[in-house]
C-alpha positions as CSV (number, residue, x, y, z in Angstrom):
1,X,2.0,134.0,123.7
2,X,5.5,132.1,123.6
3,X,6.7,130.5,120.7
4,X,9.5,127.9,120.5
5,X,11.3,127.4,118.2
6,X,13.4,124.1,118.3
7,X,16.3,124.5,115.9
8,X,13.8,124.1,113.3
9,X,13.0,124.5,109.5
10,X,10.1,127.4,108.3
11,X,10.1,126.6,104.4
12,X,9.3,130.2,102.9
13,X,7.5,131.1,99.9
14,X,8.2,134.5,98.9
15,X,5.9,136.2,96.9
16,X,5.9,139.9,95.5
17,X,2.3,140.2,95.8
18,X,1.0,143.3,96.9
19,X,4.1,145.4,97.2
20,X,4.8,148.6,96.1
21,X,7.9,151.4,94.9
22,X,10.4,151.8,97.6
23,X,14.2,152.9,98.4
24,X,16.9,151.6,101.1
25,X,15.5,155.2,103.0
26,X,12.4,153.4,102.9
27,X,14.1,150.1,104.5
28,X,15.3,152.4,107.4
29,X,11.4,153.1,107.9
30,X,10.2,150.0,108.1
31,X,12.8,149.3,110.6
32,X,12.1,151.9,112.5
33,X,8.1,151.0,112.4
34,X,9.0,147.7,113.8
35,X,11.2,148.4,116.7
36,X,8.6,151.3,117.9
37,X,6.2,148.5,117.8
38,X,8.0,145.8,119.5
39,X,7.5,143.7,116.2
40,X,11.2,143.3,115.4
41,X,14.6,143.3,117.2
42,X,17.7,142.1,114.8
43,X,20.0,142.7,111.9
44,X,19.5,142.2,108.4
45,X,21.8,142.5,105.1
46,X,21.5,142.5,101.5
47,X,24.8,141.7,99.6
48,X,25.9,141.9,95.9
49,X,28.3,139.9,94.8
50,X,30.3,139.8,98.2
51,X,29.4,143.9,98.4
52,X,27.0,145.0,101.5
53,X,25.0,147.2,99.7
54,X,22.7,147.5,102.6
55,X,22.4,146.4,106.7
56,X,21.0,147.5,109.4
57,X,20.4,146.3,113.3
58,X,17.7,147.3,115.3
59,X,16.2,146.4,119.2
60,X,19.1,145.3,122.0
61,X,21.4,142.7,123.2
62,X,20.1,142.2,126.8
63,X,17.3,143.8,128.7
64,X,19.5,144.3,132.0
65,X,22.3,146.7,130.0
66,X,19.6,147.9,127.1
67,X,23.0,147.4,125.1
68,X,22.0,148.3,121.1
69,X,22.3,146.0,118.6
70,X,25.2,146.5,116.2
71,X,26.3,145.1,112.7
72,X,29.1,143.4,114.6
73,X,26.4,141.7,117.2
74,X,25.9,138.0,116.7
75,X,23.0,135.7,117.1
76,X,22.3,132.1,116.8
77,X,20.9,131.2,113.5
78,X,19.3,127.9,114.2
79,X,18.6,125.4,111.0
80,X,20.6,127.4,108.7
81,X,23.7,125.7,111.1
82,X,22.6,122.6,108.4
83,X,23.5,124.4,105.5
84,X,27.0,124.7,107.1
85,X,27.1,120.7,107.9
86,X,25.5,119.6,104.7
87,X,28.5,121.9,103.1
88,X,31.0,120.4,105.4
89,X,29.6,116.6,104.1
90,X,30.2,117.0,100.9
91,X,33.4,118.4,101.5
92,X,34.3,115.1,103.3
93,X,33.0,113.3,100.4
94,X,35.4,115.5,98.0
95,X,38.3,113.9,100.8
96,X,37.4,110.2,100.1
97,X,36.3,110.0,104.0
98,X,32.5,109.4,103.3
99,X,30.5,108.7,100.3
100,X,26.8,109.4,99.9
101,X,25.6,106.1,99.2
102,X,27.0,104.2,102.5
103,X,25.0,103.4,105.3
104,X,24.8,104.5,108.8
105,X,25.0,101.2,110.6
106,X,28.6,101.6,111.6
107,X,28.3,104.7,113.5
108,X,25.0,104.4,114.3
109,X,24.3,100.6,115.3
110,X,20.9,101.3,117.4
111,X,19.0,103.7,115.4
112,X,16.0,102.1,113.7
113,X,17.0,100.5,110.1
114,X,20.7,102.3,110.0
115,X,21.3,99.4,107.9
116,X,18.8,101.0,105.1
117,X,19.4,104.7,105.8
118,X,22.2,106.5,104.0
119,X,24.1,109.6,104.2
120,X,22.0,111.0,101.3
121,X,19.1,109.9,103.1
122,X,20.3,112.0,105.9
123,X,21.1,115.1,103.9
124,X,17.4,115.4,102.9
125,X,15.6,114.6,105.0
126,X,14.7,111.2,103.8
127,X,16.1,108.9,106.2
128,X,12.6,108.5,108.6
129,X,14.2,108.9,111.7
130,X,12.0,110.7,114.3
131,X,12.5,114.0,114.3
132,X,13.2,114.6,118.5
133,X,12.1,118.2,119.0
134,X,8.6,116.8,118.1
135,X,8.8,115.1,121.3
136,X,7.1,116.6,124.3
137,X,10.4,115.0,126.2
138,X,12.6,117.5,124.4
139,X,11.5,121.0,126.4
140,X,12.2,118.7,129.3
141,X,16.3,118.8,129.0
142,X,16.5,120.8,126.0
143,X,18.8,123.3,128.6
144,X,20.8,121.1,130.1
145,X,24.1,119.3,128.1
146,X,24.0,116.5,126.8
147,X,27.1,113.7,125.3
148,X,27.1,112.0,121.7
149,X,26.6,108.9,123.5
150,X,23.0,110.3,125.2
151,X,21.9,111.9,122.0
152,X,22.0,109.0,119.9
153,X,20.1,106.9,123.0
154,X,17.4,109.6,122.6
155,X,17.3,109.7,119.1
156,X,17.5,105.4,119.0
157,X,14.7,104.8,121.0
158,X,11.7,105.7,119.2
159,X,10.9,103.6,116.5
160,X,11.1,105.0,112.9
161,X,8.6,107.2,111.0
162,X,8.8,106.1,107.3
163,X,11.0,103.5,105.3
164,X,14.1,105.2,104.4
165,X,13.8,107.3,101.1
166,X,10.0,106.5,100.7
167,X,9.1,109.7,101.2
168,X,10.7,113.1,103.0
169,X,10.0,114.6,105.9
170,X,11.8,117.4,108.5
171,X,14.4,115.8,110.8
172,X,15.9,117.8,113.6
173,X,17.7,114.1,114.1
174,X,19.5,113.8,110.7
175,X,22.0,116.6,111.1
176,X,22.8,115.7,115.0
177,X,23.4,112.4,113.3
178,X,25.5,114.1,110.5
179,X,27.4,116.8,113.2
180,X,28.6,113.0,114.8
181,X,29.4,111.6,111.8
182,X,31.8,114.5,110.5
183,X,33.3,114.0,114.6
184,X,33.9,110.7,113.8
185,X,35.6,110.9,110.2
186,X,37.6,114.4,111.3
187,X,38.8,113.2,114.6
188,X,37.8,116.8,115.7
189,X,35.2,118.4,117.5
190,X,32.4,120.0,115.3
191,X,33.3,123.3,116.4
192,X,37.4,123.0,114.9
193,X,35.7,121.3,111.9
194,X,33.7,124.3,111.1
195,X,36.3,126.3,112.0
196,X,39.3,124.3,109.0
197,X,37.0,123.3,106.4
198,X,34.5,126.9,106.1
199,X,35.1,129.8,108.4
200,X,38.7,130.6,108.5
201,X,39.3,129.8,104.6
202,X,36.7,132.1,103.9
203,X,37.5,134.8,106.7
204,X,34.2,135.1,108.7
205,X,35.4,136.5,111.8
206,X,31.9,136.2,113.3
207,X,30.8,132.7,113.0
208,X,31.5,129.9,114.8
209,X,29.8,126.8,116.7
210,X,27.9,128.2,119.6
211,X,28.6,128.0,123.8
212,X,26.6,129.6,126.3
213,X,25.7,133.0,125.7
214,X,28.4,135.4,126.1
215,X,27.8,139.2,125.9
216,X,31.5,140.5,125.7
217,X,32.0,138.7,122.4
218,X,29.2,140.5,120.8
219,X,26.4,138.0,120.9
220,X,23.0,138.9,122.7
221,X,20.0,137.1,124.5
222,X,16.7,136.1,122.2
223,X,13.5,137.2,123.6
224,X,9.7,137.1,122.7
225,X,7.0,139.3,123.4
226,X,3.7,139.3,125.5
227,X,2.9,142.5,127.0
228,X,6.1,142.9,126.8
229,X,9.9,141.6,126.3
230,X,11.2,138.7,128.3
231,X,14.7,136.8,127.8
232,X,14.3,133.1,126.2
233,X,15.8,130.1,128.2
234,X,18.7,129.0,126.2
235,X,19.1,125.4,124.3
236,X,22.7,123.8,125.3
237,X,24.4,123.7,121.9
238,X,25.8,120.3,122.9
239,X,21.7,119.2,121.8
240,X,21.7,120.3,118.0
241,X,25.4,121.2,117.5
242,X,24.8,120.8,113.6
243,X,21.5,121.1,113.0
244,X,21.3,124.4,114.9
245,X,24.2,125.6,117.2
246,X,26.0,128.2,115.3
247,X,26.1,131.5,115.4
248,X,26.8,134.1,112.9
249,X,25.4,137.2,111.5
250,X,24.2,138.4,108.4
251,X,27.1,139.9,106.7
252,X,28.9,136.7,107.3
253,X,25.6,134.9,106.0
254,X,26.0,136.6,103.0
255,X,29.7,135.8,102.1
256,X,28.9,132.3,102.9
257,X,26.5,131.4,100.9
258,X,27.9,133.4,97.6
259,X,31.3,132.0,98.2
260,X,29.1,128.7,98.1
261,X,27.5,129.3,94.7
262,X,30.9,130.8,93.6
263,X,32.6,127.3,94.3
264,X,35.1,128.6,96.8
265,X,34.0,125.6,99.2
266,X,33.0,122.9,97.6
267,X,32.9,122.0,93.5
268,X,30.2,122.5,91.4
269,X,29.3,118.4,91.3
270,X,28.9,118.8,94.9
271,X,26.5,121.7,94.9
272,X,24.2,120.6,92.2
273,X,23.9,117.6,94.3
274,X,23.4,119.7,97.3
275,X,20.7,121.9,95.2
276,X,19.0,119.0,93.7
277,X,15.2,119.4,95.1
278,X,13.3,115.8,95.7
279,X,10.1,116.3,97.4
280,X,10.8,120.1,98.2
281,X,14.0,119.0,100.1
282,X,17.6,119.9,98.7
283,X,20.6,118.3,100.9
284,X,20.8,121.2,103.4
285,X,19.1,124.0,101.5
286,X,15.3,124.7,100.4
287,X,14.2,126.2,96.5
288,X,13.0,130.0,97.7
289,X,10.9,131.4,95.0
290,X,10.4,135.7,95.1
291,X,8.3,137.2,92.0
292,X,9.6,135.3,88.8
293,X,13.0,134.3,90.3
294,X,14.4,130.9,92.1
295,X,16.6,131.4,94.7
296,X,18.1,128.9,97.2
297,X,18.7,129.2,101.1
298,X,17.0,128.2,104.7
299,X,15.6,129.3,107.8
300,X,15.5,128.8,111.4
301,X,14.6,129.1,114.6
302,X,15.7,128.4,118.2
303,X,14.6,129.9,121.5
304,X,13.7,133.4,120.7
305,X,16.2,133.9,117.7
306,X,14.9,133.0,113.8
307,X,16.5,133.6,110.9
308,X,16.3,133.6,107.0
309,X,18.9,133.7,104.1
310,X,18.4,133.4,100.1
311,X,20.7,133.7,97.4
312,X,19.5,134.3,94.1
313,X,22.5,133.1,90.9
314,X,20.4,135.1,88.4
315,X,21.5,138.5,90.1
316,X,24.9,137.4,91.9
317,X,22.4,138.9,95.2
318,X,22.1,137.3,99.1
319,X,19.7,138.2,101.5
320,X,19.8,137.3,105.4
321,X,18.1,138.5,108.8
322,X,19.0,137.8,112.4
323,X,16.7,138.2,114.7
324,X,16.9,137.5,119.0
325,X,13.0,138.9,119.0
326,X,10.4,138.9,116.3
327,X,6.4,139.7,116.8
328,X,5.9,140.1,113.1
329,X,6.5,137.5,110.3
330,X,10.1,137.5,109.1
331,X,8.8,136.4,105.3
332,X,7.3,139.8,104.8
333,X,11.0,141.3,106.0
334,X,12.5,139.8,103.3
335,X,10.1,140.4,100.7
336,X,10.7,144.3,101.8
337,X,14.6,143.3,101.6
338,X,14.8,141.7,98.1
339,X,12.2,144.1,96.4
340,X,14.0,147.1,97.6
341,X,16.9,145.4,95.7
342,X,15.0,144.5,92.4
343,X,12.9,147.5,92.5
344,X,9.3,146.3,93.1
345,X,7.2,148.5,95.4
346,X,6.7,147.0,98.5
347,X,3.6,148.1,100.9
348,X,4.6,149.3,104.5
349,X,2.6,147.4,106.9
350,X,0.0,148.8,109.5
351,X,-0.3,148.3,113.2
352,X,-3.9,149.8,113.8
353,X,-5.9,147.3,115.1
354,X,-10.2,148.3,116.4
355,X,-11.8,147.4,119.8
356,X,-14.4,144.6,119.5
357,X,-17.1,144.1,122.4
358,X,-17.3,141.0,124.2
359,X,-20.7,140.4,122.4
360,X,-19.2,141.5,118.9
361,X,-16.3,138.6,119.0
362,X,-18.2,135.8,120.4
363,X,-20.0,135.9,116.9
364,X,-16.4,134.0,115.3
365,X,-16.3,131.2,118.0
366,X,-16.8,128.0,116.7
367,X,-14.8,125.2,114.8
368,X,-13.8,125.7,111.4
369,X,-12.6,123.2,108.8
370,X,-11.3,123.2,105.5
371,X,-10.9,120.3,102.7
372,X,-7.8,121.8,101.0
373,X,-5.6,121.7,103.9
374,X,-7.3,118.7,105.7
375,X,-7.1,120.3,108.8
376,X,-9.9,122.6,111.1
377,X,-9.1,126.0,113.2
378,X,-10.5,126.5,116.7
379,X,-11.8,129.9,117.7
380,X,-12.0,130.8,121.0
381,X,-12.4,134.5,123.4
382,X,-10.1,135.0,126.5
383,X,-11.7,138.6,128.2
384,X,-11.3,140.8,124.7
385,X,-9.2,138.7,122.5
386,X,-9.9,135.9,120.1
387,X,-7.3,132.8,119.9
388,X,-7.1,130.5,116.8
389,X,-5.8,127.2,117.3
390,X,-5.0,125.1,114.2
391,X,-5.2,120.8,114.6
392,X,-2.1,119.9,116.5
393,X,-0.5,123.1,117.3
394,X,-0.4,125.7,119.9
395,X,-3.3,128.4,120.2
396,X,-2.4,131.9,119.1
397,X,-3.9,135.5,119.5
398,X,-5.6,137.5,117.0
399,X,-5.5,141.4,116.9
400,X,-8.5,142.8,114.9
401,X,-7.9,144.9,111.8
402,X,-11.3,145.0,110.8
403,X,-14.4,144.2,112.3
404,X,-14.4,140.9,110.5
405,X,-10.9,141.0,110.1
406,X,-8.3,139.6,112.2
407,X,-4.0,139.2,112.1
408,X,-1.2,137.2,113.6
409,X,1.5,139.2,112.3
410,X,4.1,136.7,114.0
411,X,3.2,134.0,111.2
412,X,1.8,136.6,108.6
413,X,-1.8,135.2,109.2
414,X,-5.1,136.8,109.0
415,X,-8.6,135.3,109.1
416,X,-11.6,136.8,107.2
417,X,-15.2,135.7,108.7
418,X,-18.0,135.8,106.6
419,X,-21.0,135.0,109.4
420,X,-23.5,135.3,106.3
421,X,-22.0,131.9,104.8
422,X,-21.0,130.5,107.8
423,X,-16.8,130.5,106.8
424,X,-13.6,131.7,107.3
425,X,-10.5,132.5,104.6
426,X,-7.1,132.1,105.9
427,X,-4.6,134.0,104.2
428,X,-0.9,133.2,104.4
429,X,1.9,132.9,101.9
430,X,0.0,134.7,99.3
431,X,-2.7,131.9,99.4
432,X,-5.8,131.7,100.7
433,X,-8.0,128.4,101.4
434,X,-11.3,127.9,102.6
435,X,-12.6,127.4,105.8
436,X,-16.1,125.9,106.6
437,X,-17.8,126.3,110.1
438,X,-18.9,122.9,111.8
């Protein structure tokens, strides 16, 4: 099983359900439970107030040197690189070189209605330009480099997927779009942009726009797991530059986004506009709930590496993992993460799985629909493993917990069969729905 992750967005919802007392000793168990499992390989942190008050790196940099992971090792933290850009908008606004309401057509003369779609519309998400790593085209040069001039071509030429601000909907495309535009205003390069207007004012000595992979300056290879570990093809950063290229690490994750809430970047007009949620989309950052509390942040993805950060204002507290391999769900890592902060018991999770016959799993094969989510689940058997395949995604494997029972850690999904009614229950998120067999 490979999954790719193109620079994209997973919206979490964090939930405290089912967890249960714990310690930061406890942390350093579960870390050590997911290495020895070849679940996780990465570094997380958990900040207060601009104080580490807990990190920890686990796995390796590179499978030819074995070289451990340290705090100081960087990784590439795909669509949280928008949070940076979105920051680095509105601080052009601040400078009188943009404004949120202008349109697009002046940079941007050949994408679909640029004469309708504004920078706002950009910012979230609400601008209907096609989103380009949904394009089987994309794994076909997402390695190689590509100029501002082919990028736009490729982003130009498919027609557009809503009216602008009629509705939202996840663009990879926007913040390419946006990484230009801030070229354009700045007269710079993305990269030195980054580099004046948010790392060096703030001191984070380990983030910057990504190159090519380099292991002498601490940053490591991404990988994903089969039978076993194998290194990730890289994406050329010259592809989502802004909407995923940079690299960091969590402890620099941390500062940034409290110096962000602290207004040591931009002013407070500017981030309640930037935290103003219209259809679940802020302008760079995503509403992430855990227990009773609303936090703000993002994820991401690319090649082998995701990634997660949350800040919560209520408690001053950040939260952020880094990971360059990851067979387990990174939602239930930072559930473990923020209720080892507030308190609340968190359950450690288990790795048995049981040996099902041939005969025993051919009895959940079949096609399974459900009305809530408008979608149906096919389950098929290769040799002595089941696959799940959801409408218009890639099929994935299924270890069995239970006789009836079955997990996909990765995504933090399991499916319950009850033959007697003929249905399924997915589980994920802390919610379940429904699942009928055809």
């Amino acid at each position: 099983m490979k999954i790719k992750f193109p620079f994209l967005l997973s919206i979490l919802f964090w939930s405290s359900i089912t967890l249960a007392q714990n310690d930061y000793a406890k942390l350093d168990s579960l870390f050590t439970l997911l290495e020895s499992n070849n679940k996780f390989m990465g570094s997380v942190a958990i900040s207060e107030g601009g104080k580490i008050l807990y990190s920890k790196s686990v796995g390796i940099t590179d499978l030819y040197t074995k070289k451990r992971a340290t705090n100081a090792t960087k990784y590439r933290i795909g669509s949280i690189s928008k949070m940076f850009t979105s920051v680095m908008i509105f601080k052009a606004v601040e400078e009188n070189k943009l404004t949120l309401d202008q349109t697009i057509e002046a940079y941007f003369p050949s994408v679909p209605n640029a004469k309708k779609i504004t920078i706002s519309h950009l910012l979230n998400h609400r601008s209907g330009i096609y989103n380009i790593t949904n394009s089987g085209d994309y794994w076909k040069y997402y390695t190689q480099p590509k100029t501002q001039a082919e990028m736009v071509a490729i982003i130009a030429k498919t027609k557009s997927d809503f009216e602008p601000d009629s509705k939202a909907d996840y663009s990879n495309s926007n913040y390419i779009l946006l990484s230009y535009i801030l070229e354009k205003v700045y007269k710079k390069p993305f990269g030195d942009i980054l580099t004046e207007k948010i790392t060096k004012p703030l001191n984070l000595k380990n983030t910057y726009l990504g190159n090519r992979i380099n292991l002498g300056k601490n940053e490591c290879y991404s990988f994903t797991y089969t039978e076993e570990w194998t290194t990730e093809k890289e994406t050329d950063p010259s592809i989502p530059l802004g909407a995923g290229a940079i690299v960091s690490n969590p402890t620099d994750l941390t500062l940034f986004i409290e110096s962000l809430f602290a207004g040591k970047i931009i002013s407070k007009k500017s981030l309640d506009q930037m935290t103003t949620i219209k259809d679940n989309f802020g302008m760079g950052i995503f509403q992430l709930p855990f227990d009773q509390r609303k936090g703000f942040g993002h994820t991401g993805g690319i090649d082998g590496f995701s990634s997660s950060l949350g800040y919560f204002p209520d408690s001053n507290v950040s939260v952020a993992l880094t990971s360059n391999g990851n067979n387990f769900d990174n939602n239930q890592i930072m559930i473990a993460l923020l209720s080892t902060y507030y308190a609340i018991p968190f359950e450690m999770p288990s790795f048995k799985t049981v040996a099902l016959t041939e005969e025993e799993l051919d009895k959940y094969l079949g096609n399974f629909a459900s009305e809530e989510l408008a979608m149906t689940i096919k389950v098929t058997r290769k040799a002595n493993t089941l696959y799940a395949q959801a409408t218009g995604q890639s099929e994935f494997p299924l270890d069995a917990t239970k006789a009836d029972t079955f997990e996909f850690l990765a995504a933090g999904i399991k499916l319950k069969f009850d033959l007697a009614n003929q249905q399924m229950t997915l589980h994920q998120g802390g919610k379940s729905f429904i699942f009928r067999k055809l």
